[in-house]
py3Dmol code that shows the C-alpha trace and the ligand (Angstrom):
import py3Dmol

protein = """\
ATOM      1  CA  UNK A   1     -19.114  89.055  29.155  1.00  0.00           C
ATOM      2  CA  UNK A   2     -23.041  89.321  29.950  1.00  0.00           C
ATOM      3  CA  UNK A   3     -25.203  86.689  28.580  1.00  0.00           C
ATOM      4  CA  UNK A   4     -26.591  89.387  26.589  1.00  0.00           C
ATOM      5  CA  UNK A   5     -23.378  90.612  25.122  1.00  0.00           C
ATOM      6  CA  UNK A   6     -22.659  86.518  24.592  1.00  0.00           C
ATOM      7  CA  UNK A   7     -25.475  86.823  22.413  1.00  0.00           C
ATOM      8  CA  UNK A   8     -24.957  89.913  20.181  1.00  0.00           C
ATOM      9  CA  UNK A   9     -21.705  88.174  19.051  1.00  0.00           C
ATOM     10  CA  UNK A  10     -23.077  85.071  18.314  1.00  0.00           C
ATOM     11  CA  UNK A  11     -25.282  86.660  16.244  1.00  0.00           C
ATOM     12  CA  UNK A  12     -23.089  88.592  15.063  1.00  0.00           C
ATOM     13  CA  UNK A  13     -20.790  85.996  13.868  1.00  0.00           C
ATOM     14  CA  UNK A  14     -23.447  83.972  12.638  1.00  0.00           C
ATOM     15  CA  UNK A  15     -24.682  87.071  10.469  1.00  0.00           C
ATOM     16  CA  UNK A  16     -21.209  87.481   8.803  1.00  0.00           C
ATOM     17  CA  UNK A  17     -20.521  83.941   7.885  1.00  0.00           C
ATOM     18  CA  UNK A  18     -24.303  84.504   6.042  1.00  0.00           C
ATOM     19  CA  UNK A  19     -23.237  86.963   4.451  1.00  0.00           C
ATOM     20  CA  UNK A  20     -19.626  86.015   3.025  1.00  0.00           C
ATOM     21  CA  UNK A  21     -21.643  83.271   1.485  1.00  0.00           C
ATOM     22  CA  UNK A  22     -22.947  85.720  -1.100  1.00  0.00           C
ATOM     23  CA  UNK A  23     -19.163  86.566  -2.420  1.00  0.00           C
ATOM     24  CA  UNK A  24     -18.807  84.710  -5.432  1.00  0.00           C
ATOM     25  CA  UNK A  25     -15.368  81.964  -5.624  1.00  0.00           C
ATOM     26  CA  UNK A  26     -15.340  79.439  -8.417  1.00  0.00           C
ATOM     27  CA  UNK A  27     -14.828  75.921  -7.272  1.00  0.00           C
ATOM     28  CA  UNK A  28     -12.877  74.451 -10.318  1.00  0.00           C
ATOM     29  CA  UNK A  29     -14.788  71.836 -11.910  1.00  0.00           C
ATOM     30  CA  UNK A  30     -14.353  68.275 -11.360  1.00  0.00           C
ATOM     31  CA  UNK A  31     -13.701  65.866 -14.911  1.00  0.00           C
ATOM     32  CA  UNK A  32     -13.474  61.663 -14.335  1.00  0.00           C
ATOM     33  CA  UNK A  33     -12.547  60.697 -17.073  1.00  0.00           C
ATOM     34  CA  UNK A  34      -9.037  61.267 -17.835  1.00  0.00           C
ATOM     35  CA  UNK A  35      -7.311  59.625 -20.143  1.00  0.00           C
ATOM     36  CA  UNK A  36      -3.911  61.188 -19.961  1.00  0.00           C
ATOM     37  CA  UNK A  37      -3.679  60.694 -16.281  1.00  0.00           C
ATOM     38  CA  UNK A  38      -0.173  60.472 -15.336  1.00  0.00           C
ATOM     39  CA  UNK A  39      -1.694  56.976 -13.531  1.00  0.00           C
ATOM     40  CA  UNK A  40      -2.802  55.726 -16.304  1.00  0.00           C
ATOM     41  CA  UNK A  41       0.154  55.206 -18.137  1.00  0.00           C
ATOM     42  CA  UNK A  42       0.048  51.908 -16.546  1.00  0.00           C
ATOM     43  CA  UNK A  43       3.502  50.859 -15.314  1.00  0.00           C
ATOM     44  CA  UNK A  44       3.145  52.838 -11.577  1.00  0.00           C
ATOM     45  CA  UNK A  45       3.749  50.608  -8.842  1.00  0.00           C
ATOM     46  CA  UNK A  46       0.976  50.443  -6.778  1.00  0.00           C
ATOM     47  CA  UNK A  47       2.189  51.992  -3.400  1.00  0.00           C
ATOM     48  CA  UNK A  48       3.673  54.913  -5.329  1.00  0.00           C
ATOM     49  CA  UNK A  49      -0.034  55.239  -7.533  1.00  0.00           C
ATOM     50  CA  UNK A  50      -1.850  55.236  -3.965  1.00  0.00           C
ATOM     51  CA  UNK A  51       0.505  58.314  -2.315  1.00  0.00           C
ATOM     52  CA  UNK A  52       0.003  60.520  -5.202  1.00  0.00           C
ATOM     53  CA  UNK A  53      -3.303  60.160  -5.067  1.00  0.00           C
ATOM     54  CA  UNK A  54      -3.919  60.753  -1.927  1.00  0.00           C
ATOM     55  CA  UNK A  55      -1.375  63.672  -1.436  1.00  0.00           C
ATOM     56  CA  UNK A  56      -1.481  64.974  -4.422  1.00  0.00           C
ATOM     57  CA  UNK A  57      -4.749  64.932  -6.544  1.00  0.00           C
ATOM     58  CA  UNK A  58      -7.010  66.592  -5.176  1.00  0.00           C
ATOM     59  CA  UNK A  59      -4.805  69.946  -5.999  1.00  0.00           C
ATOM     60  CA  UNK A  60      -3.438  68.205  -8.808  1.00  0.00           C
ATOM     61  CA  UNK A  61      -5.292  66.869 -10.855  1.00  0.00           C
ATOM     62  CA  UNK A  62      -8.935  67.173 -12.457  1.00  0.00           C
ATOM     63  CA  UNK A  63     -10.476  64.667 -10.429  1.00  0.00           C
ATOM     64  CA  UNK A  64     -11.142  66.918  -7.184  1.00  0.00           C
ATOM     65  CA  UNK A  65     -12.897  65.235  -4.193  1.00  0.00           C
ATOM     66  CA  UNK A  66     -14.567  68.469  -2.469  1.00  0.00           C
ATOM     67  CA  UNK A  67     -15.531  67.637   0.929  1.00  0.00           C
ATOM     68  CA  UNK A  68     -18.706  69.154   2.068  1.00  0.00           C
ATOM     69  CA  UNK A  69     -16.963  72.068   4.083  1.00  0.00           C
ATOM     70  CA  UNK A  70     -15.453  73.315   1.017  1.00  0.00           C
ATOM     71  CA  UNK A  71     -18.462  74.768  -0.165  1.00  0.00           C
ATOM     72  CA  UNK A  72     -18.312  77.234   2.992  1.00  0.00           C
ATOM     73  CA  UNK A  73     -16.520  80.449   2.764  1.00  0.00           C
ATOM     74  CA  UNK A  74     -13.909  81.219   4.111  1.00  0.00           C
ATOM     75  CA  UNK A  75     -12.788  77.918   4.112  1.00  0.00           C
ATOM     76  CA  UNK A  76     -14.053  77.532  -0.402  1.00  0.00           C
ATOM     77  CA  UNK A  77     -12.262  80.574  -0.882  1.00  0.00           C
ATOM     78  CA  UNK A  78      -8.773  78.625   0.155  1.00  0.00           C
ATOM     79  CA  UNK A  79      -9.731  75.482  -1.459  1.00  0.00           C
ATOM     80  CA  UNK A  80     -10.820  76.504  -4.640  1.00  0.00           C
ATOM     81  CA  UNK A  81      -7.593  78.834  -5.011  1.00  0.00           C
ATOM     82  CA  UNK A  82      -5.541  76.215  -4.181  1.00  0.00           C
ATOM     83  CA  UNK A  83      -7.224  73.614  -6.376  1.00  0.00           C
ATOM     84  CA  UNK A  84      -6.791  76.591  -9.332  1.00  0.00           C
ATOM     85  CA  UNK A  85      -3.191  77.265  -8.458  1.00  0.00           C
ATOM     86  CA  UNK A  86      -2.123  73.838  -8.077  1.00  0.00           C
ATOM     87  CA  UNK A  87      -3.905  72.967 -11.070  1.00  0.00           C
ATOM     88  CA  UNK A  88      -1.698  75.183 -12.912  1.00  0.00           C
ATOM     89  CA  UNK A  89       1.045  74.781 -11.669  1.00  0.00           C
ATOM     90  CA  UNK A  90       0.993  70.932 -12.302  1.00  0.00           C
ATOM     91  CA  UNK A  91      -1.826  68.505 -13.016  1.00  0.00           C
ATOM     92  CA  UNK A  92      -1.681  64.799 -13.378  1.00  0.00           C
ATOM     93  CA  UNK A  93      -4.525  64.808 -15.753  1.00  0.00           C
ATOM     94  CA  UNK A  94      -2.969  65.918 -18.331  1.00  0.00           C
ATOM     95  CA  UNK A  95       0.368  64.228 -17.951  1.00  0.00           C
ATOM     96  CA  UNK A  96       0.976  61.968 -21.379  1.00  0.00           C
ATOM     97  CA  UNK A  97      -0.129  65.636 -23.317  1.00  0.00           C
ATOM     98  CA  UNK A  98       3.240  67.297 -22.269  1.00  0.00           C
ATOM     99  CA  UNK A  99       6.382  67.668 -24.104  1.00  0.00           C
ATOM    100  CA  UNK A 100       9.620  65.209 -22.941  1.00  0.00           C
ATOM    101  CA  UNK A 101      11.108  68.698 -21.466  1.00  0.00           C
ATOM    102  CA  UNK A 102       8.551  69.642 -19.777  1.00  0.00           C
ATOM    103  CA  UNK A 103       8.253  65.979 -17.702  1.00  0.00           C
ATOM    104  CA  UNK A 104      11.627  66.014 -17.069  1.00  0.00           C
ATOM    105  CA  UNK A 105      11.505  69.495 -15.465  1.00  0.00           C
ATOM    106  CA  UNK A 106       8.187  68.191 -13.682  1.00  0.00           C
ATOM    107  CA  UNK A 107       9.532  65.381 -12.046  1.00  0.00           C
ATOM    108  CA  UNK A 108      12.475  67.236 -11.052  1.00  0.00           C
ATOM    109  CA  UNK A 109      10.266  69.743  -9.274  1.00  0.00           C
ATOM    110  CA  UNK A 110       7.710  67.009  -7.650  1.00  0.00           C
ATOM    111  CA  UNK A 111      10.628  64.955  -6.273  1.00  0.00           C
ATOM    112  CA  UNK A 112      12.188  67.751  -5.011  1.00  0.00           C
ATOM    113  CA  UNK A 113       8.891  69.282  -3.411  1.00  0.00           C
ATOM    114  CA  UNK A 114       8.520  65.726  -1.817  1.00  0.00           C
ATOM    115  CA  UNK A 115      11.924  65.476  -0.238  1.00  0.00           C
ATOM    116  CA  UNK A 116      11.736  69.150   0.894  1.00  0.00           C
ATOM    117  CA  UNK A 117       8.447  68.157   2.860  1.00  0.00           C
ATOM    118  CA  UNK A 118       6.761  71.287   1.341  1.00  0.00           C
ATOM    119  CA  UNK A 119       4.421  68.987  -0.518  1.00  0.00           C
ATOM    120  CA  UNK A 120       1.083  68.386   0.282  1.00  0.00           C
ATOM    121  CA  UNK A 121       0.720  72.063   1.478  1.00  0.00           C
ATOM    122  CA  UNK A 122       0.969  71.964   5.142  1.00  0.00           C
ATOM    123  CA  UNK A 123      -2.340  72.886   6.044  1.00  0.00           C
ATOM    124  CA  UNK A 124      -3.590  69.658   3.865  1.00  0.00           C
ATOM    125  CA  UNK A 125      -2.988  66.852   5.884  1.00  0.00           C
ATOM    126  CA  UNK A 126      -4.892  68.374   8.901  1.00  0.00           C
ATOM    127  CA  UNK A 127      -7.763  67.555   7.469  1.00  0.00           C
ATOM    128  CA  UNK A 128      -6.772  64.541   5.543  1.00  0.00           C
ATOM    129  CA  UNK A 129      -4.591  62.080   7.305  1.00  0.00           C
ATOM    130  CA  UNK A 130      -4.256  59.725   4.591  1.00  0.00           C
ATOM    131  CA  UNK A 131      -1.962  62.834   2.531  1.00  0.00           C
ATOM    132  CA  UNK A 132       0.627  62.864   5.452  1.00  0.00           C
ATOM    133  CA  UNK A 133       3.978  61.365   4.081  1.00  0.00           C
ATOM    134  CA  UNK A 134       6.334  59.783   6.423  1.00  0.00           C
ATOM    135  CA  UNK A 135      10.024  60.382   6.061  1.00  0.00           C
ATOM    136  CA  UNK A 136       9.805  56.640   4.678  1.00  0.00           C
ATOM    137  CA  UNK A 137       7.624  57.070   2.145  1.00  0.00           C
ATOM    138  CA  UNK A 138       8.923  61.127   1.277  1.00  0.00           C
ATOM    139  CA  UNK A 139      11.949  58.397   0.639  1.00  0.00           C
ATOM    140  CA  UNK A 140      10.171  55.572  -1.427  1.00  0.00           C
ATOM    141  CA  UNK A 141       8.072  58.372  -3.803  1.00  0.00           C
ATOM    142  CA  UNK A 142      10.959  60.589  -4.320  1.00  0.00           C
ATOM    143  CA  UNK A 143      13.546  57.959  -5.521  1.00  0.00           C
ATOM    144  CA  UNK A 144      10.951  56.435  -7.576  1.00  0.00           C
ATOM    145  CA  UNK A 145      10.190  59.648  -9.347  1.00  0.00           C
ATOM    146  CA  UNK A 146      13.688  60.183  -9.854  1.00  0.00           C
ATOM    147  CA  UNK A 147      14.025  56.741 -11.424  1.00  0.00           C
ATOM    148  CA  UNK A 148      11.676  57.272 -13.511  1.00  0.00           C
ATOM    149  CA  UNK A 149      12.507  60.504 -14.668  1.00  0.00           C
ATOM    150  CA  UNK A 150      15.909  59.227 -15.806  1.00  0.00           C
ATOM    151  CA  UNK A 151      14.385  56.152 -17.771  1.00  0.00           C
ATOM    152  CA  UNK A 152      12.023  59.119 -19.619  1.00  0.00           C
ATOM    153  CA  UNK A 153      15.400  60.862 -20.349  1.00  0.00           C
ATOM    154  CA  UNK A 154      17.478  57.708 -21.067  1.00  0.00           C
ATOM    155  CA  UNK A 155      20.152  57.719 -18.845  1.00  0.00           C
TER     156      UNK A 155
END
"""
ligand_1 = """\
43
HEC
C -3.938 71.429 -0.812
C -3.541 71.459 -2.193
C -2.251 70.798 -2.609
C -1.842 69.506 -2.372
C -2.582 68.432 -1.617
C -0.574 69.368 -3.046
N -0.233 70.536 -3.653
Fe 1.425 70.887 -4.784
N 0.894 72.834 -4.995
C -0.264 73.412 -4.522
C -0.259 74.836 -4.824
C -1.359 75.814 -4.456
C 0.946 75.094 -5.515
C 1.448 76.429 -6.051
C 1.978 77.294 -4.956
C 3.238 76.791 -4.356
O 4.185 76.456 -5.073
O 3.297 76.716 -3.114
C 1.645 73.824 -5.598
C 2.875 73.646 -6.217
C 3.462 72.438 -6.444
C 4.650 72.235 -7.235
C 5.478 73.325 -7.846
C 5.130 73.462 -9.293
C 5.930 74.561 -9.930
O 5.884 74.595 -11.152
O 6.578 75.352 -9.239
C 4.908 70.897 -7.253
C 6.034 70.175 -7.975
C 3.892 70.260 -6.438
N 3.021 71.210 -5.972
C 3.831 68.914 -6.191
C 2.948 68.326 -5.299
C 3.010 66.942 -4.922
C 4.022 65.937 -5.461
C 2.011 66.737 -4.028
C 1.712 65.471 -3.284
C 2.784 64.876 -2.529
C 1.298 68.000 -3.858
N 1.919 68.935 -4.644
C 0.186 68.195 -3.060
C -1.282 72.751 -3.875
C -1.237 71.435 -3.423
"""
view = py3Dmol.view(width=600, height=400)
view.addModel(protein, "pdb")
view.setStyle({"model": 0}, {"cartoon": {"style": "trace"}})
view.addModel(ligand_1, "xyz")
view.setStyle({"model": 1}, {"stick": {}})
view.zoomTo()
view.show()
């Protein structure tokens, strides 16, 4: 490639990230105070507390840490879908509001998402060390969760 051809891309590329700037993605909005935080039902062992929230909140929960890059499309438009989706699909904020049922079948999906290694998303960690699990603590979080989900249900 010519110096000048070198160039037209890079000024090319530089153009189009400009310009996907201007398409519109919501960035879900961050709350702090959350009183029926899953956390702050007050008897989580500390280790366990720490793992979920760093693997797990910031898709989970309302109290999003956006890191600086995350305001850049492309990379906003993956974020803020998967802070929406996982928000959804499960969010620790709003833990003590949901029926027994609906815990039980909660914890049942988190533990099993944890032993599976499917959760955090795989792409997570990458740029958050502190969210990768080892097979030791995929071990320690799931067991507790399943503990706990059987004191919930009584057994
Ligand atoms: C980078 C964002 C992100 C992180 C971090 C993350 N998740 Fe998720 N999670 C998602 C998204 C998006 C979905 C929905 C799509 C899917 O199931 O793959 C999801 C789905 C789930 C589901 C399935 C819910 C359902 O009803 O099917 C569970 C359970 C879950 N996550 C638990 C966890 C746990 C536990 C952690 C931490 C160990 C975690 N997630 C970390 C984004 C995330």
């Amino acid at each position: 490639m010519s110096n000048k051809t070198k160039r037209f891309w890079f000024a090319a590329i530089i153009f189009f990230v400009m310009v996907i700037q201007l398409i519109p993605s919501e960035q879900p909005k961050v709350i702090k105070n959350n009183p029926d935080d899953f956390l702050s039902t007050g008897n989580i062992p500390k280790d366990v507390a720490k793992m979920l929230h760093e693997s797990c909140y910031n898709c989970h929960s309302n109290e999003t840490v956006y890191p600086w890059y995350s305001a850049i499309a492309p990379v906003s438009w993956l974020v803020n879908s998967d802070v929406k989706e996982g928000r959804e699909k499960l969010n620790f904020s709003n833990w003590t509001q949901l029926k027994a049922s609906k815990k039980a079948k909660s914890l049942d999906k988190i533990a099993k998402e944890i032993r599976k290694g499917e959760m955090p998303l795989f792409i997570y960690p990458i740029m958050h060390k502190n969210a990768r699990l080892s097979q030791q603590n995929r071990k320690r979080l799931s067991s507790w969760i399943d503990n706990f989900a059987n004191k919930l249900s009584g057994i």
